[in-house]
C-alpha positions in Angstrom: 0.0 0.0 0.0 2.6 2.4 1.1 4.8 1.8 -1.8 2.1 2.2 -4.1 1.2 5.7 -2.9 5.0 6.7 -3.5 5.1 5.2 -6.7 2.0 7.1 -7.9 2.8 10.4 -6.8 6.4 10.0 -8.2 4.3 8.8 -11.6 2.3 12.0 -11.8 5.2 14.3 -10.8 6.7 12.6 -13.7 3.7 12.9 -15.9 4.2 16.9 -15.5 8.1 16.8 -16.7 7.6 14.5 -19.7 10.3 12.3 -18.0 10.6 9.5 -20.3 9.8 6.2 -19.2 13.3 4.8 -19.1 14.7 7.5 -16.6 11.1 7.0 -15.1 12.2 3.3 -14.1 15.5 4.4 -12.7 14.1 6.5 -10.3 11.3 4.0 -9.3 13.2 1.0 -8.8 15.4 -0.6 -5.6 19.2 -0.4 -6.3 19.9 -3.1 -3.7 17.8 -5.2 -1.2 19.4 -6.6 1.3 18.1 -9.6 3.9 20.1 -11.1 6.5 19.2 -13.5 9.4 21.2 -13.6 11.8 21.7 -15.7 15.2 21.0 -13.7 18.9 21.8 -14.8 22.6 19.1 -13.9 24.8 19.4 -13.2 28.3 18.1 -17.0 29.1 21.1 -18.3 27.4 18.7 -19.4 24.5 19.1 -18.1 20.9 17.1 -16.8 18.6 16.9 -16.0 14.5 16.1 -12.8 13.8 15.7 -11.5 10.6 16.5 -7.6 9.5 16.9 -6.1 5.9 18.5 -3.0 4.6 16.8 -1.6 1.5 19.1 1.1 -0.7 16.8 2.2 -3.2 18.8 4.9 -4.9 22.0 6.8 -4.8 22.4 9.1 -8.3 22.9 12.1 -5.2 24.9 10.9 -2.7 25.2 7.8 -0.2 22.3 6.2 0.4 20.6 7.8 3.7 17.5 6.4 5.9 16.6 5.1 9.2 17.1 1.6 11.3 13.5 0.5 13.1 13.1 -2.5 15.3 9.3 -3.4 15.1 7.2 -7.1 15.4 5.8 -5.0 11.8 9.0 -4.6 10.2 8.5 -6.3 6.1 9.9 -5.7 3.1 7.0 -3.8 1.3 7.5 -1.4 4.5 10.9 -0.6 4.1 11.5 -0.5 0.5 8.4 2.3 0.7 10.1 4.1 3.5 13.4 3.9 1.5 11.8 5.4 -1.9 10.5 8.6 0.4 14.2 9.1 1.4 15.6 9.1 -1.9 12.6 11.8 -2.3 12.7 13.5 0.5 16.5 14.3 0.0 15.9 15.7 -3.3 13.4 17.5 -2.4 15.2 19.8 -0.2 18.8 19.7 -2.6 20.9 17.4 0.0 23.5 15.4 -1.8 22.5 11.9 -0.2 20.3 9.2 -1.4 17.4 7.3 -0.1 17.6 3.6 2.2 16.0 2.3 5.2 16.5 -0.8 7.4 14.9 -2.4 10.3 14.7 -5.6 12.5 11.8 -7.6 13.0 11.4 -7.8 17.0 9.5 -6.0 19.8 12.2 -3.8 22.1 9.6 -3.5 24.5 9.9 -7.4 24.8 13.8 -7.2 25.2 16.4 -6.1 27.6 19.6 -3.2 26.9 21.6 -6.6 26.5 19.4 -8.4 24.2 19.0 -5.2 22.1 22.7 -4.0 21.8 23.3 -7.8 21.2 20.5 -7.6 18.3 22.3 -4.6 16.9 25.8 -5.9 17.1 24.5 -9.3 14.8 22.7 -6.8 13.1 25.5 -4.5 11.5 27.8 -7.6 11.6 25.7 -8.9 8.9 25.3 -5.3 7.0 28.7 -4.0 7.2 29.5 -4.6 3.7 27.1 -2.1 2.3 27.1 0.8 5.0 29.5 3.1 5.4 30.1 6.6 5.8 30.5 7.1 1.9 27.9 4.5 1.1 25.1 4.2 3.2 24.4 5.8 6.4 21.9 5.0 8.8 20.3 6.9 11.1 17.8 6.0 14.6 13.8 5.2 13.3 11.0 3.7 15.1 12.4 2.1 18.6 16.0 2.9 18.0 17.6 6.2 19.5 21.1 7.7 19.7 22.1 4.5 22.2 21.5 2.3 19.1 23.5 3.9 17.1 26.5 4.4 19.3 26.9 0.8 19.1 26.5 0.9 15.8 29.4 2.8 15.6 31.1 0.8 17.9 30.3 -2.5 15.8 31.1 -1.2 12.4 34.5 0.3 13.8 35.5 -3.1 15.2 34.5 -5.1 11.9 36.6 -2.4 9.5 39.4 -1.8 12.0 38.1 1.4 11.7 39.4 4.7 14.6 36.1 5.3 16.3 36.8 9.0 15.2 36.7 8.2 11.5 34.0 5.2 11.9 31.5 8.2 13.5 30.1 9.0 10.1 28.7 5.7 9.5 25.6 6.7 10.7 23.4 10.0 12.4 21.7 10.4 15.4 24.4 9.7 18.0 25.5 11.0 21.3 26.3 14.6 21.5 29.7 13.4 22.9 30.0 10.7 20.4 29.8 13.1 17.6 26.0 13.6 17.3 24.9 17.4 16.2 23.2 19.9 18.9 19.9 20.5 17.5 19.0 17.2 16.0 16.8 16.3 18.8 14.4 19.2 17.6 15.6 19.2 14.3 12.2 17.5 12.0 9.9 20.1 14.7 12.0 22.7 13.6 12.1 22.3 10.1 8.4 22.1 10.1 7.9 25.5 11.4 10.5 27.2 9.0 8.5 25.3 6.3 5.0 26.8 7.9 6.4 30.4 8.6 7.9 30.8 5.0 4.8 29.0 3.4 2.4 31.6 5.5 4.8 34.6 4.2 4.0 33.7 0.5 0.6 32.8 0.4 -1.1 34.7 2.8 -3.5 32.0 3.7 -3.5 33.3 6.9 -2.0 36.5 8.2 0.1 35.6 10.7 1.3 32.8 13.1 0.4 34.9 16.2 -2.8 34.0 17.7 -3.6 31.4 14.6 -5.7 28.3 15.7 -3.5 24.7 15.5 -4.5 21.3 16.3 -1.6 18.3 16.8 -2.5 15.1 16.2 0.8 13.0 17.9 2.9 14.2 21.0 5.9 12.2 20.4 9.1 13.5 19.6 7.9 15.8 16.4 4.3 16.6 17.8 6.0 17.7 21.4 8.9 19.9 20.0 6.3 21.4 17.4 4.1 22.1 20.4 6.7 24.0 22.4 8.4 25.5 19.5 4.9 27.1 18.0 4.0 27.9 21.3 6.9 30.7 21.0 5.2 32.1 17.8 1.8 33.3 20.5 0.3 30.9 18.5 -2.9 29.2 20.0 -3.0 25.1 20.1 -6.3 24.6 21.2 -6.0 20.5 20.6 -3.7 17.8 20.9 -3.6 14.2 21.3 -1.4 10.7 21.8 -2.3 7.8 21.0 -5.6 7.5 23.6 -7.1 10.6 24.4 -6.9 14.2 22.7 -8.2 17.0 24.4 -9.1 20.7 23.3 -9.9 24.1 24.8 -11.1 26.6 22.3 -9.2 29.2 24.4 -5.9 27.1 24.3 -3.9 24.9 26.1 -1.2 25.8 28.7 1.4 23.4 26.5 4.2 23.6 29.2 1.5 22.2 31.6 0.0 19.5 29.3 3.6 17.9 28.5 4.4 18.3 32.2 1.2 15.9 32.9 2.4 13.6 30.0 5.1 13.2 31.0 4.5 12.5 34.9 1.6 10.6 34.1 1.9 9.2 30.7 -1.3 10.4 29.4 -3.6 13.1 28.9 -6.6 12.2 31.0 -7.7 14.3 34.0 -6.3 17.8 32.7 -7.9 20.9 34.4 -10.2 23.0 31.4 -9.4 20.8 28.5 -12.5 18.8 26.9 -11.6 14.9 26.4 -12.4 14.2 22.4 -11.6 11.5 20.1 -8.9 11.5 17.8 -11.3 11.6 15.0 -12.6 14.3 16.2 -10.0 16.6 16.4 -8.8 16.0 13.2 -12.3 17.7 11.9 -11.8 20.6 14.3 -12.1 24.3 12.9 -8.2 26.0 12.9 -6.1 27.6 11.0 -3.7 24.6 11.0 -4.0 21.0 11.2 -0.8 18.7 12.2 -1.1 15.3 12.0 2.3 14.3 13.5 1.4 10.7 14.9 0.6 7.5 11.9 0.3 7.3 8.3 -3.4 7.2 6.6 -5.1 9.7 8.9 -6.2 11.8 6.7 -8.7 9.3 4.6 -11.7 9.9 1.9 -13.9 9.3 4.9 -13.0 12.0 6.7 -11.0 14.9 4.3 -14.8 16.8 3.6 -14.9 17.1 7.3 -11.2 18.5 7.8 -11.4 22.3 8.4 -7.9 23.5 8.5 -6.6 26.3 6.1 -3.5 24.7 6.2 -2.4 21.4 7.0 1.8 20.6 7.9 2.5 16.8 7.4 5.0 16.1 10.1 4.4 12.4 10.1 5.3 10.4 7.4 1.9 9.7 4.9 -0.6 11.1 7.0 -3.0 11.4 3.8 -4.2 9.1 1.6 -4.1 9.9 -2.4 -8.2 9.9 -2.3 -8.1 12.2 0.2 -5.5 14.3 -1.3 -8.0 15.2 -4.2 -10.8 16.0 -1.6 -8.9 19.0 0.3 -7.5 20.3 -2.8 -11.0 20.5 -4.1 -11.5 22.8 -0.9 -8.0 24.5 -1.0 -6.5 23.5 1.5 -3.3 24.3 1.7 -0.9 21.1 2.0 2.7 21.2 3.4 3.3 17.9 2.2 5.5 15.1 4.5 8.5 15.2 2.0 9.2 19.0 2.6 7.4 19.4 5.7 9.9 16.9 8.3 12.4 17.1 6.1 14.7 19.1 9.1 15.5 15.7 10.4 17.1 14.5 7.5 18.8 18.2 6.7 20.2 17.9 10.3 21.3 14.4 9.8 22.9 15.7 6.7 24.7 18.4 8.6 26.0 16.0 11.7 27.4 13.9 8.8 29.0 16.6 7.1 30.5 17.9 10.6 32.0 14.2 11.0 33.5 14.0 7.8 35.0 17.1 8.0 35.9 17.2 11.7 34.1 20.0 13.0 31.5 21.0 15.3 29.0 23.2 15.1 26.9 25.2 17.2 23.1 25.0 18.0 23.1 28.4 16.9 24.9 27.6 13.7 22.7 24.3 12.7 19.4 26.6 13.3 20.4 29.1 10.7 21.6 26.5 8.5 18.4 24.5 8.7 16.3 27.7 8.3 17.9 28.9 5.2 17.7 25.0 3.7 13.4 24.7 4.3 13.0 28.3 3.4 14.7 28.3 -0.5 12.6 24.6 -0.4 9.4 25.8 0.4 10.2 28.6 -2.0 11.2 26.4 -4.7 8.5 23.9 -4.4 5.7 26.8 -4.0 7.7 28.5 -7.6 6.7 24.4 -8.9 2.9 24.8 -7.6 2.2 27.9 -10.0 4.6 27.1 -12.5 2.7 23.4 -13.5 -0.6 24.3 -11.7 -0.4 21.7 -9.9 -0.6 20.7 -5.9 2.0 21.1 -3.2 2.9 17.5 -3.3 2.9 17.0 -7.1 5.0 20.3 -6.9 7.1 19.0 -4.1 7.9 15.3 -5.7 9.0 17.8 -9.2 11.6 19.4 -7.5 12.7 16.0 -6.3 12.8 14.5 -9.8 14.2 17.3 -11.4 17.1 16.5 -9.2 17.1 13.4 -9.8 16.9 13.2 -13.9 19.9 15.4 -14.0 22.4 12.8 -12.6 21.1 10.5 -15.3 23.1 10.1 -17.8 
């Protein structure tokens, strides 16, 4: 399903260019799948077969570049969709790096720190031949985090007699004092609101970001920063949800408060002056802006007629469906699609790579004004593509990718 929806888009984008249908295939197709089972000791002294793949699905510009997850609902079709958005999501915002994705098929909440470095180590034992720091770098996904990939780095410098110094840029996402870049944390959250505030600035959809309306569908990492960082703007969430409750208060909510009692309590239930609502619900809330920042397929032919938002920033990865796509444009809404809209986490990757290869370090103020001036020219760009090919954000969006992409093909 998720594959399928990539591939379309990337059909219609190409549709617009007159790409012809052999450079057409290029871009469409896996480079290299890779599948490896490997043996894992678990903490009862038994051992078990797990299975994990790495999917490289294009590098015409750069080394391939994409997340590790560790899920029970890690498959191929999965991954090799994930890995196509990379290679996308790159070009969309001009970074020279490619598109691949791994993951592992196991539960981390079932397993132990042991059991899970020991999963990583068989892991990139397996995988070292095609990663590297001029190949294929990963980076942390669903259940992995900046732990995982310091043992990555640990792993991948022991089986290339690698100096930990030089094996650092194998992969993103580590440590701050293992060569990980301040402001990476924040980074998609980030991205996402430069994308917003320069989209706002050009078309005037709405006047300004002080006192406009917002909705958050998803408190994790993107939905929390975006919360606190748009909170700055005097901008008004009035709703927000995880994945049980949501709540809303048409005044707005005190968001320092609300991630407090998250936090504490690991929900949202029981929070003074906010309303309890479904999920559903919110999502057909009137605002300004709607962002879905939790699961794919949200945003569905069911429900588009009923979404209200003047403009809707896609920090999760698919939140709308294709059908649903053509819904809200009929009622122009204004989409900042996934590929543009949280692409500050791969820009930052990008940038903690760069500072590894080169032996440099940044500062948080430095990666900010980096990262703004990288979503600003490509919102500009991709909002130039809208009017230029009358088309929508994501068609425009998935041009600008392509464009980048044809030119490397000889």
């Amino acid at each position: 399903m998720e594959l399928e929806n990539a591939k379309t888009i990337i059909k219609k984008a190409a549709e617009k260019l007159n790409l012809s249908q052999e450079k057409l295939n290029i871009i469409l197709n896996t480079e290299r799948e890779t599948k490896v089972n490997f043996p894992v000791k678990m903490d009862d002294d038994s051992t078990k077969i797990f299975t994990g793949y790495r999917i490289q699905h294009n590098s015409l510009l750069g080394p391939y570049k994409g997340g590790i997850r560790y899920h029970p609902q890690v498959d191929l079709n999965e991954v090799s969709a994930l890995a196509t958005w990379m290679t996308i999501k790159t070009a969309t915002v001009g970074l020279p790096l490619g598109g691949g994705k791994g993951g592992v098929i196991c539960n981390p909440k079932e397993l132990s720190d042991k059991e899970l470095e020991n999963i990583t180590r068989a892991f990139i034992k397996k995988i070292t031949p095609v990663i590297g720091p001029q190949q294929d770098i990963p980076a942390p996904d669903v259940y992995t985090n900046a732990k995982i990939m310091d043992i990555i780095v640990d792993e991948y410098s022991k089986q290339t007699s690698t100096p930990i110094e030089e094996a650092r840029a194998v992969v993103t996402g580590k440590s701050i004092e293992n060569g990980g870049s301040l402001g990476r944390d924040t980074a998609t959250a980030r991205g996402g609101q430069f994308v917003l505030q320069k989209a706002i600035e050009q078309t005037q959809i709405i006047s300004t970001l002080k006192n406009a309306t917002i909705i958050i569908q998803g408190i994790g990492n993107a939905g929390s920063n975006f919360a606190k960082l748009i909170s700055e703007d005097n901008s008004k969430i009035i709703a927000i949800s995880d994945s049980k409750n949501a709540i809303y208060n048409q005044e707005g909510l005190d968001i320092k408060s609300v991630l407090e009692h998250k936090k504490q309590n690991g929900n949202l239930q029981d929070i003074p002056n906010t309303t309890t609502i479904t999920n559903q619900e919110l999502l057909e809330l009137e605002c300004d802006i709607l962002v879905p920042a939790a699961l794919a397929n949200q945003i569905t032919e069911k429900n588009a007629e009923q979404i209200k938002a003047k403009i809707i920033l896609e920090l999760a990865n698919g939140p709308t469906t294709p059908e649903a796509d053509k819904i809200l444009e009929s009622k122009n809404i204004l989409i900042l699609p996934d590929i543009l809209a949280n692409a500050g986490g791969v820009t930052v990757s990008y940038y903690e790579w760069y500072q590894n290869i080169n032996k440099e370090s940044w500062t948080a103020e430095e990666v900010d004004k980096k990262l703004k001036e990288k979503m600003f020219n490509a919102t500009q760009e991709i909002l130039n593509k809208k009017t230029k090919h009358q088309t929508s954000t994501r068609i425009a969006a998935y041009i600008n990718a392509i464009e980048r992409l044809a030119q490397k093909i000889n």
